[in-house]
DOROLO-970299 format. One record per residue (C-alpha): residue in one letter; x negated, y, z negated. Coordinates in Angstrom, 2 decimals. Layout:
! DOROLO-970299
   residu        c1        c2        c3
        A         X         Y         Z
...
END
This chain:
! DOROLO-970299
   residu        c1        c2        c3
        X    -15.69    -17.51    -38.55
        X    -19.07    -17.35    -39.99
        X    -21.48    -18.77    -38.04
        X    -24.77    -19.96    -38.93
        X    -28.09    -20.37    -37.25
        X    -31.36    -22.73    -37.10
        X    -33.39    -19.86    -35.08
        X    -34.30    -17.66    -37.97
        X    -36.80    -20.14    -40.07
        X    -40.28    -19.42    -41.26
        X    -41.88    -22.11    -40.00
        X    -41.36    -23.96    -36.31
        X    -37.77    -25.71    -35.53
        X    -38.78    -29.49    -35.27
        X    -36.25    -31.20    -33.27
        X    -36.20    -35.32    -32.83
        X    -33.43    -35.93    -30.06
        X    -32.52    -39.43    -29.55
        X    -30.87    -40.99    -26.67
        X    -30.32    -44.69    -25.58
        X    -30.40    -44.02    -21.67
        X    -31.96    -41.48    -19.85
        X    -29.86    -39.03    -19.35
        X    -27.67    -39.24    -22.46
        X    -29.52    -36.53    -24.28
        X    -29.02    -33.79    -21.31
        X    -25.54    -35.05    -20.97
        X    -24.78    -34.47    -25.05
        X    -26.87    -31.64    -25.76
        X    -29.20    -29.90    -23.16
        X    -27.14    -26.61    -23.43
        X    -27.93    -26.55    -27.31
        X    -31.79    -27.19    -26.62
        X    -32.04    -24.50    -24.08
        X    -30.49    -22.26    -26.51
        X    -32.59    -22.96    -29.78
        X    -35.28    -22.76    -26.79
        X    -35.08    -18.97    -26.31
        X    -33.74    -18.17    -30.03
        X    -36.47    -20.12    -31.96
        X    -39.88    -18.59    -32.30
        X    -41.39    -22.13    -31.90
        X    -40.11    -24.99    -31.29
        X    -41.52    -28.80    -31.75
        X    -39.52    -31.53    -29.53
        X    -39.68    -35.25    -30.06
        X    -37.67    -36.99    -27.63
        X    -37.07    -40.64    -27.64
        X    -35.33    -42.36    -24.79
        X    -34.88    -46.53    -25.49
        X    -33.82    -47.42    -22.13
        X    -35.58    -45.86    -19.40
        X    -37.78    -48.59    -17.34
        X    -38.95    -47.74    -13.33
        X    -37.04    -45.08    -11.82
        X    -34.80    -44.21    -15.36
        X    -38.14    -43.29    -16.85
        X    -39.17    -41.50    -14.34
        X    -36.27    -39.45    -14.83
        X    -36.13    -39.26    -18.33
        X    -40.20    -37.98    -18.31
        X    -39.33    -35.43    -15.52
        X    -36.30    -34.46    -16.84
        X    -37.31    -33.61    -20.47
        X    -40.60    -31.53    -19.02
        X    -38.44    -29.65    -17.06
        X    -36.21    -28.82    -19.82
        X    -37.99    -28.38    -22.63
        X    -41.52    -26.93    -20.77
        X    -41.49    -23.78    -22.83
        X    -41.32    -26.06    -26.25
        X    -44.30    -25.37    -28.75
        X    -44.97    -29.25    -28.68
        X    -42.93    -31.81    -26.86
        X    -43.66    -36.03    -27.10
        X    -41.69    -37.82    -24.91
        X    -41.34    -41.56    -26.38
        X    -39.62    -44.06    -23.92
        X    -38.20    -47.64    -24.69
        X    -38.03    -50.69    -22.69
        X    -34.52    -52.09    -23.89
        X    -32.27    -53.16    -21.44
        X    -29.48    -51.03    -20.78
        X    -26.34    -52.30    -22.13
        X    -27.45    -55.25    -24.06
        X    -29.80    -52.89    -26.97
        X    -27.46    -54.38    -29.62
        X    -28.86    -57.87    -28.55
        X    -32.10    -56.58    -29.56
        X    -31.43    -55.07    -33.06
        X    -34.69    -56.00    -34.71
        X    -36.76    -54.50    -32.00
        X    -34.57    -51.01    -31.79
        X    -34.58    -50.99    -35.69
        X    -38.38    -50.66    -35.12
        X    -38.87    -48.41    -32.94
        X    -37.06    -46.27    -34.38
        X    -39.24    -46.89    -37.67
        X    -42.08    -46.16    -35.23
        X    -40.79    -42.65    -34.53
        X    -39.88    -41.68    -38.48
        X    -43.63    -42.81    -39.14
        X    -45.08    -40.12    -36.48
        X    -44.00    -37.10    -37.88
        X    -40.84    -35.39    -39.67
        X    -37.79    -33.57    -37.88
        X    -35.47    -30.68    -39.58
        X    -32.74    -31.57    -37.04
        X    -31.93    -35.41    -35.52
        X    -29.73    -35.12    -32.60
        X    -27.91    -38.57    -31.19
        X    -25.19    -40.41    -30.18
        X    -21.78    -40.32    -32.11
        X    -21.22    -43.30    -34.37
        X    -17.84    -43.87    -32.67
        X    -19.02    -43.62    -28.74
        X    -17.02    -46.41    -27.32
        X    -20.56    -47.48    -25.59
        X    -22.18    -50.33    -27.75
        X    -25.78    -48.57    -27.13
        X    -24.78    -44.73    -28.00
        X    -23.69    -46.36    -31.15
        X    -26.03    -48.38    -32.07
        X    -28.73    -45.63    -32.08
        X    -26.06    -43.59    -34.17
        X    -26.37    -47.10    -36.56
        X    -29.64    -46.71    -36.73
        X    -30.32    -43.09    -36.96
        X    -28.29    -42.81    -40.20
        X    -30.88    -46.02    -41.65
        X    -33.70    -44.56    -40.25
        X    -33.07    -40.47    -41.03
        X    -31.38    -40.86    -44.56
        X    -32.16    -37.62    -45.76
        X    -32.04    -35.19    -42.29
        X    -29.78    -32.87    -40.92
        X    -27.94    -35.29    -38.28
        X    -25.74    -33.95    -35.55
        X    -24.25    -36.24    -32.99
        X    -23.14    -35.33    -29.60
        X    -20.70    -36.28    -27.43
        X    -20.94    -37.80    -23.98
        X    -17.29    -37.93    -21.83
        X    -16.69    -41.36    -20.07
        X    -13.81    -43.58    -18.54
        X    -12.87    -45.03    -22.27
        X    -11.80    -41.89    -23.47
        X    -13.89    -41.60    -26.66
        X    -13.97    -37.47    -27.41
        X    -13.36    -37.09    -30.61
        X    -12.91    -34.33    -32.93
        X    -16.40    -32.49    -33.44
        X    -16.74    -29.95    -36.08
        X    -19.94    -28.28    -35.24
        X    -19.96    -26.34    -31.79
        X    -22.72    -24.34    -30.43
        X    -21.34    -21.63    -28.06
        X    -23.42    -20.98    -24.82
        X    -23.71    -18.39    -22.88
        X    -22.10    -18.85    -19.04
        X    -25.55    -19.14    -17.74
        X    -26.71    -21.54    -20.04
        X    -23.74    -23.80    -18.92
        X    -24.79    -23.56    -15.64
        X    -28.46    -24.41    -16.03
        X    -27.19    -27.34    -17.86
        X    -25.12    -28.59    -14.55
        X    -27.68    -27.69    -12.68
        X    -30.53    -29.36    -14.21
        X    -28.72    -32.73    -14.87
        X    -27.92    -33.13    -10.67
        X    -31.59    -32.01    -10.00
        X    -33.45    -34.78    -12.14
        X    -30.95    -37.59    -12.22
        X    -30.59    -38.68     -8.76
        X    -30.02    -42.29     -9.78
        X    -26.61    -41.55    -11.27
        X    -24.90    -38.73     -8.60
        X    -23.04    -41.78     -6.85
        X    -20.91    -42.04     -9.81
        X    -17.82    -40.72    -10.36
        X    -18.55    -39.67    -13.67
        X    -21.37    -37.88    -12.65
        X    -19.48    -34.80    -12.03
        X    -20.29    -31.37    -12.18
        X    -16.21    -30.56    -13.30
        X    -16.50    -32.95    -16.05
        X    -19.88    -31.73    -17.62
        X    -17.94    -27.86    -17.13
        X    -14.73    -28.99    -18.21
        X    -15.68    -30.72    -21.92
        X    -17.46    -27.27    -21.87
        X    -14.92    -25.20    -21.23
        X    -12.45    -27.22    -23.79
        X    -15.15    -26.63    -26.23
        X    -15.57    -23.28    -26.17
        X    -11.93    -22.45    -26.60
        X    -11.23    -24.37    -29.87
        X    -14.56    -22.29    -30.90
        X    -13.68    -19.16    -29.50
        X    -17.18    -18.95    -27.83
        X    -17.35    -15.75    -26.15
        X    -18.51    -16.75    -22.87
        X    -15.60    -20.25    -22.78
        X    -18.31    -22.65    -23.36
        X    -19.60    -24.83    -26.12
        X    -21.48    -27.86    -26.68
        X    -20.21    -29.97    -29.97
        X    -21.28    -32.20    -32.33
        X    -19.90    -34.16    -35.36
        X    -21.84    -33.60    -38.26
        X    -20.90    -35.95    -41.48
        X    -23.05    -34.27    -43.97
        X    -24.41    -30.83    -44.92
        X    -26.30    -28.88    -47.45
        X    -25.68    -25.17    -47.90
END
């Protein structure tokens, strides 16, 4: 299959990842970041966390230095929604979202998948597609108890390595979440792993996304 490629632009790869927790973006798409990280010639990172308050934010702040360090340019914009109830707060999200459009532009939005059976991951999908009308959106997908994985039809191969610095990095800066059973290094492996073979990835693993529009 042809594939095609963000690395290879003129000018630097500006990348706006979105999450509503703190470690939702790692979860969804870290292996795709670390990848554009060593492809891309530069690389600009905005990323916007809108639940992260005392020990979350310390996470998420840690956690996205860590990972994106080598980044041209990387804001780090945390929220102080409560976790669980951000659709009780619509007005407020819908703004600070706003907020983040106003600061600069993005070539690529990565966030939540409009169908996430989580009512936070999807109301930052919402509101993505009303804030970013006229972006490149790709939305990632996080595994959980309710058995939400769709069918993505973007995937991003990685190589083994990659995988592993992925699993690595999400039990070394979110301490706050290794006591649950989700939290699991075979899961993160295993949606991998299941995404690299409907992708043929060379190495067996893939990160995927579901993109709803795109210009050739």
């Amino acid at each position: 299959m042809l594939s095609l490629s963000l690395a290879h632009r003129g000018g630097p790869l500006r990348v706006l990842c979105l999450g509503a927790h703190s470690d939702d973006i790692e979860i969804g798409c870290a292996g795709t970041l670390l990848r554009w990280l060593a492809e891309c010639r530069r690389i600009e990172v905005t990323w916007a966390v809108m639940s992260a308050g005392g020990q979350r934010a310390d996470e998420a702040r840690e956690s996205a230095q860590a990972l994106m360090g080598r980044a041209a340019g990387l804001n780090v914009v945390l929220g102080d929604f409560e976790d669980a109830l951000l659709p009780a707060d619509y007005a407020r999200a819908k703004a600070f979202l706003l907020d983040l459009r106003a600061r600069g532009g993005a070539d690529v939005v990565l966030t939540h998948h409009a169908a996430d059976a989580h009512q936070d991951h999807r109301l930052v999908s919402e509101l993505t597609w009303q804030t970013w009308r006229d972006h490149l959106i790709l939305e990632y997908e996080i595994p959980k108890y309710e058995g939400d994985l769709g069918r993505p039809n973007v995937f991003v191969p990685l190589a083994e390595q990659t995988a592993q610095a992925k699993v690595d990095h999400l039990h070394a800066h979110f301490g706050s979440q290794r006591s649950k059973d989700w939290f699991d290094s075979h899961a993160f492996f295993g949606l991998m792993r299941l995404r690299g073979l409907e992708s043929r990835a060379p190495s067996g693993f893939a990160e995927a996304f579901h993109a709803r529009k795109l210009v050739l």
